[in-house]
C-alpha positions as CSV (number, residue, x, y, z in Angstrom):
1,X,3.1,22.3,-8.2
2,X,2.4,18.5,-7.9
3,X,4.0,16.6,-5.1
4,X,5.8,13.9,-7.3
5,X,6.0,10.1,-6.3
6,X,9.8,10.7,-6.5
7,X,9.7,13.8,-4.3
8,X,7.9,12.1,-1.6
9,X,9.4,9.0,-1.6
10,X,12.7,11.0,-1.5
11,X,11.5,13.1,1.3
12,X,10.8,9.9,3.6
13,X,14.0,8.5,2.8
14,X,16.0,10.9,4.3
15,X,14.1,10.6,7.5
16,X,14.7,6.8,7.2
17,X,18.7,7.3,6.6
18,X,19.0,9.9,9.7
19,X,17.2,7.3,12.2
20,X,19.5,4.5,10.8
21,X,22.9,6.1,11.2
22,X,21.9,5.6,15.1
23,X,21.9,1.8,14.5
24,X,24.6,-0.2,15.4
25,X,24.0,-3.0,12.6
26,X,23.0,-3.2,9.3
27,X,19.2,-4.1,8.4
28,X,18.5,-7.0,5.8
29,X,15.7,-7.1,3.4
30,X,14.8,-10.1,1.5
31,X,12.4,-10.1,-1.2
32,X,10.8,-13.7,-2.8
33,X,9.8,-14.0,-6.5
34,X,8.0,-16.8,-7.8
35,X,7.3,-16.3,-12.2
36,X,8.3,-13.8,-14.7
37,X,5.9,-11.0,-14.2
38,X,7.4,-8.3,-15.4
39,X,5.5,-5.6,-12.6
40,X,7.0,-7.9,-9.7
41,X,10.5,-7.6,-11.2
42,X,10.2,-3.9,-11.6
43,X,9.2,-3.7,-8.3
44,X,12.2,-5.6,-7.1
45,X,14.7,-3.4,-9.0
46,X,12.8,-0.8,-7.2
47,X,13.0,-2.2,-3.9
48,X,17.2,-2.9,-4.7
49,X,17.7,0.4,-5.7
50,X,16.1,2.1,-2.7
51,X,18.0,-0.4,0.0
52,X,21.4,0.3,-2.2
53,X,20.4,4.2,-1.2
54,X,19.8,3.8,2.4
55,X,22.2,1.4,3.5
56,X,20.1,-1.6,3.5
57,X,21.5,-5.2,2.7
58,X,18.8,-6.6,-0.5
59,X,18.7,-9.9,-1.4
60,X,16.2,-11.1,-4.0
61,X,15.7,-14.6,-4.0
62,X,14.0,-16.7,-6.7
63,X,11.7,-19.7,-6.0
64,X,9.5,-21.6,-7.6
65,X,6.0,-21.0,-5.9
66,X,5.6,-24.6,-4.3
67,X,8.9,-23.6,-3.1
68,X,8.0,-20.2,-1.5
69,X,6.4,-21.2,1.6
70,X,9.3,-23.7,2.9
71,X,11.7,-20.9,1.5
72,X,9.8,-17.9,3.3
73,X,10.1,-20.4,6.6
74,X,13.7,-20.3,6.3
75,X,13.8,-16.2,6.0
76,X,11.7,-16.4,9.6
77,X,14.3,-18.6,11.2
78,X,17.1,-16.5,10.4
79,X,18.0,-13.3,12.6
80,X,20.1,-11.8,9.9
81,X,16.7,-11.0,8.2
82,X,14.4,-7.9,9.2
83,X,12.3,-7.5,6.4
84,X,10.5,-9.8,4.1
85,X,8.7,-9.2,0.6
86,X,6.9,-11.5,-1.9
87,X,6.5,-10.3,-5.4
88,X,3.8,-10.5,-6.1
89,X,0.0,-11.1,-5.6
90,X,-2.0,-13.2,-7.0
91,X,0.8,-16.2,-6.8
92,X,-1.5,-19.2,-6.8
93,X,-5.0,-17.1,-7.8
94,X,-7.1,-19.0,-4.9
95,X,-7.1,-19.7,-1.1
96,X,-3.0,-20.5,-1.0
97,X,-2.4,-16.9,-1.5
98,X,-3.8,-16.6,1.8
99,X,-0.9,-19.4,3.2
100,X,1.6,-17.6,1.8
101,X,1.2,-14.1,3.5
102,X,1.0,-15.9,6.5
103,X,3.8,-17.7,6.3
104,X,5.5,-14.5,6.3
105,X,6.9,-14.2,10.4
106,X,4.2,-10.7,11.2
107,X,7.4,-9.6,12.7
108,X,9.0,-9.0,9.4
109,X,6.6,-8.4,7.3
110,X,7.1,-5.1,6.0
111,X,4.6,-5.2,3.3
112,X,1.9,-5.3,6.3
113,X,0.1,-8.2,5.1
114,X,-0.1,-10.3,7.8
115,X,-3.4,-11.1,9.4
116,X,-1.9,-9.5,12.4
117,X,-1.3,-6.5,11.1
118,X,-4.7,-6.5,9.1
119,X,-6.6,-7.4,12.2
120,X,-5.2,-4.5,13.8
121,X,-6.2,-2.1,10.6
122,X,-10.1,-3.6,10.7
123,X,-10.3,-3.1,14.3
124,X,-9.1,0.6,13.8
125,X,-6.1,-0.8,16.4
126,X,-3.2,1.4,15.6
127,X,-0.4,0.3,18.1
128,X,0.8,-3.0,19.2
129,X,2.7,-3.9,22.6
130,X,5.8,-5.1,22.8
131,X,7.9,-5.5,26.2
132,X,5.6,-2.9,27.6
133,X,6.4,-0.1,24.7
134,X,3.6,1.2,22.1
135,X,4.7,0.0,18.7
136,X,3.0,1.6,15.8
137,X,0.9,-0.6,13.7
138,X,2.3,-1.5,10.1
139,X,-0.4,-0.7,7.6
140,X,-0.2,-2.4,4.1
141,X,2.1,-0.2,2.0
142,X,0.6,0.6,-1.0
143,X,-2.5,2.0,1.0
144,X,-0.4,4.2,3.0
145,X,1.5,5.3,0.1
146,X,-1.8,6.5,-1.9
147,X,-2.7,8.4,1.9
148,X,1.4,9.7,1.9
149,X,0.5,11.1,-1.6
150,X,-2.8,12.6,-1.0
151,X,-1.5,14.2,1.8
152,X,2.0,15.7,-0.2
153,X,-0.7,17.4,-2.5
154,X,-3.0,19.0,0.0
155,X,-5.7,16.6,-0.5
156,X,-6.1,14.8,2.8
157,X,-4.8,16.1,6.2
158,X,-1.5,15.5,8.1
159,X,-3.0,15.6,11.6
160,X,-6.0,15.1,14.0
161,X,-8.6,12.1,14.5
162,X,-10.8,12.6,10.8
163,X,-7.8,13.6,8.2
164,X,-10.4,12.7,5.1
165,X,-13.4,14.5,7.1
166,X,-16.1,15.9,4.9
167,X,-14.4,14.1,2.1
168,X,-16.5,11.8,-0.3
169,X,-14.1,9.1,-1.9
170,X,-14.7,6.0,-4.5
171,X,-11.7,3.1,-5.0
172,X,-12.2,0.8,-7.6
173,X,-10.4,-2.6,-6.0
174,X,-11.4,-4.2,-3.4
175,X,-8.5,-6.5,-3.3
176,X,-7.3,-7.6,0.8
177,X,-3.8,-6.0,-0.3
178,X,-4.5,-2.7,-1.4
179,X,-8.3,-2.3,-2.2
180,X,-10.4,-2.9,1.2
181,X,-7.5,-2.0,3.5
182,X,-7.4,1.5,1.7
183,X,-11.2,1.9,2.1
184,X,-11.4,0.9,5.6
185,X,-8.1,3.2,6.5
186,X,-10.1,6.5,4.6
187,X,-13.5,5.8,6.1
188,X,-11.7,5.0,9.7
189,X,-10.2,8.8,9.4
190,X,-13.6,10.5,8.4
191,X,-14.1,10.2,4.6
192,X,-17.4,8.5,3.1
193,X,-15.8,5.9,1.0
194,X,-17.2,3.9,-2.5
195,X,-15.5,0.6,-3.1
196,X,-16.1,-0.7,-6.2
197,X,-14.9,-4.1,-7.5
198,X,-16.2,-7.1,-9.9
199,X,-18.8,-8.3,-6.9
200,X,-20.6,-4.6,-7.0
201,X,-20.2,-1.8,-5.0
202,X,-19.7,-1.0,-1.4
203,X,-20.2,1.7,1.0
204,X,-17.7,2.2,4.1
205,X,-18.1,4.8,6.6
206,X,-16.2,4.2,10.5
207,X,-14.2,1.5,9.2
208,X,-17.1,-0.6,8.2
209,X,-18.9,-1.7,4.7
210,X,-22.4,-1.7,4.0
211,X,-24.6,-2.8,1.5
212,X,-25.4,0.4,-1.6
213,X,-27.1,0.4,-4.9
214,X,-25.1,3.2,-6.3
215,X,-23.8,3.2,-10.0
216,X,-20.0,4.1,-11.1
217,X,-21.3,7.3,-12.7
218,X,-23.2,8.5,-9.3
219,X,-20.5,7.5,-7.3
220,X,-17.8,9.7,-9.4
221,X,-20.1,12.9,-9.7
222,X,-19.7,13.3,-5.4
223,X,-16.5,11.9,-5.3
224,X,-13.8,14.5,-4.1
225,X,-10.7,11.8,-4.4
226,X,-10.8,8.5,-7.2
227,X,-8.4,5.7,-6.5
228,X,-8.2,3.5,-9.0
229,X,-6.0,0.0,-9.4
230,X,-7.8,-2.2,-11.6
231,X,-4.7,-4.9,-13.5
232,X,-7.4,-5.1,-15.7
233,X,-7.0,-3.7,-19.7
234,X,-10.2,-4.3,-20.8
235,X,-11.7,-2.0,-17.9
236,X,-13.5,0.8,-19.5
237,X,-10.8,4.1,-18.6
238,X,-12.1,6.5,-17.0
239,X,-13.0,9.7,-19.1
240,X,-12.9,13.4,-18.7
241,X,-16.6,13.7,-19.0
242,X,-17.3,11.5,-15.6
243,X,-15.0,13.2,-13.5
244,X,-15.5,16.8,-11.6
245,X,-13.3,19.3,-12.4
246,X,-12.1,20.2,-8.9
247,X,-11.2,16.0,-8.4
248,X,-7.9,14.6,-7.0
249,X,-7.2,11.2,-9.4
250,X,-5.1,8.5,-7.8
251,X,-3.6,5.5,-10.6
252,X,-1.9,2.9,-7.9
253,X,-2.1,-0.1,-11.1
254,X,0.2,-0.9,-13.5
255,X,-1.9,-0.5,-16.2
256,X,-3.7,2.9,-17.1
257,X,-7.6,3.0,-16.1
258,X,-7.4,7.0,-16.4
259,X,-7.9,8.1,-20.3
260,X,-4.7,10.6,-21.6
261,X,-6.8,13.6,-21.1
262,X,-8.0,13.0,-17.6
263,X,-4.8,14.8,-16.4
264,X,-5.7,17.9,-17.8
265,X,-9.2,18.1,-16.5
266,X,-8.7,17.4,-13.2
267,X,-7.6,19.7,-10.1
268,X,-4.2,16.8,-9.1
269,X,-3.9,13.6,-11.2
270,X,-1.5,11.1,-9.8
271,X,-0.1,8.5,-12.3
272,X,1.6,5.8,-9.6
273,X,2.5,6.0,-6.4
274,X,5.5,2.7,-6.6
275,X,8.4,4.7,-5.0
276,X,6.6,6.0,-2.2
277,X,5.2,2.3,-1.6
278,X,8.9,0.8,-1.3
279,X,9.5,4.6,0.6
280,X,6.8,2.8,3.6
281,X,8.3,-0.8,3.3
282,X,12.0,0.7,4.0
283,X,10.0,2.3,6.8
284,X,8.2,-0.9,8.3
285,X,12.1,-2.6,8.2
286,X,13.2,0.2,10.8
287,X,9.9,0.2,12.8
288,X,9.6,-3.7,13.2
289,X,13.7,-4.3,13.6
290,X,13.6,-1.8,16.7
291,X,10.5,-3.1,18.2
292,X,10.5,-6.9,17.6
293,X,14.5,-7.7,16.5
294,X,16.6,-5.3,18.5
């Protein structure tokens, strides 16, 4: 039976609402949106409904974007706050992007976006140090919720050093929020990792990319686990006929880059993987409240 995105994010939860009835005061998560993307205010209800079921104070503020850094400044400053979230990338579509995850305090940003916390991922650094005490490293959340589900359907380990050893993997994105971080996470814990995006394709292995000539179709016929999050609905879907029989299919994207029969072809096909993403943000909240805010 299929580990569900609802079963796992459920799963994590609990663990999350045991370790906070040892707190002695409420955490506070505030999330930003800038537009009317649809996705970003699912993603929000999401993220309300999931505080609402742990205890967790939500406040979604609206801005517009030439207002979001100033507003994001004022979140920083104020010690009611924990957590931070922006809904979501691409705001501006060029280098500002960059400004505005960095505007986020790395303290309280649960979304693990930080170049902090992204330094720390690339240099295969997972703890930080903090008044002498190892603090685990946040990892951007969508990337560790597509590991979280691999791992709730027996397709990646749960322990040891190289937890995707022997594994062959391809990700279509590349993008510095889920893509690369996702590529360089997999290859840091043994898997030989694709990465495929507009620019061509990649190969990481260790943690780092190099430089490979290989095609979509040759990368998928040695490919144990495809990840795929292209926002893209002109990207040809992948069919059937391209696939292995025995491979684990991830969809992170809103939109569908599987075709309908897919699911039926393959060994685990895993539509989304949203609740378990807000499941790791709710985690970051606790992790970097006790280490950085007690």
């Amino acid at each position: 039976m299929i580990a569900t995105p609802e079963s796992v994010a459920a799963r994590y939860r609990a663990e999350i609402k045991t370790e906070m009835q040892a707190l002695d005061r409420p955490l506070k998560v505030v999330g930003f949106l800038s537009g009317d993307s649809a996705p970003s205010k699912t993603y929000a209800a999401y993220t309300r409904s999931a505080c609402e079921d742990l205890g967790v104070i939500y406040e979604l503020r609206e801005v517009e974007r030439l207002a979001l850094e100033k507003a994001i400044m004022e979140a920083n400053r104020d010690p009611a706050v924990h957590g931070i979230m922006v809904y979501y990338y691409p705001i501006f579509g060029n280098e500002q992007d960059h400004y505005i995850k960095e505007a986020v305090d790395y303290r309280k940003d649960i979304e693990g976006l930080h170049s902090f916390w992204i330094n720390k991922l690339y240099r295969n650094d997972r703890l930080d140090e903090q008044a002498g005490q190892p603090v685990k490293a946040v990892v951007p959340c969508t990337s560790l919720a597509v590991l979280k589900m691999l791992e709730a359907n027996g397709a990646y380990g749960s322990s040891g050093n190289q937890p995707a050893a022997n594994r062959t993997v391809t990700i279509f994105n590349r993008s510095e929020v889920v893509g690369r971080p996702l590529a360089v996470m997999m290859s840091n814990d043994g898997a030989q990792v694709y990465s495929f995006d507009e620019s061509g394709p990649l190969l990481y292995c260790g943690g780092q990319a190099e430089e490979t000539d290989i095609t979509r179709s040759e990368a998928l016929q040695v490919s144990n686990i495809v990840v795929t999050g292209v926002p893209a609905r002109d990207f040809p879907k992948f069919q059937a006929a391209e696939l292995k029989p025995a491979t684990v299919c991830v969809n992170f994207a809103t939109i569908k880059n599987f075709a309908t029969e897919v699911k039926d072809k393959v060994e685990t096909f895993i539509p989304r993987v949203g609740p378990v993403t807000i499941a790791m943000c709710m985690r970051n909240t606790l992790r970097l409240s006790n280490a950085y805010q007690a």
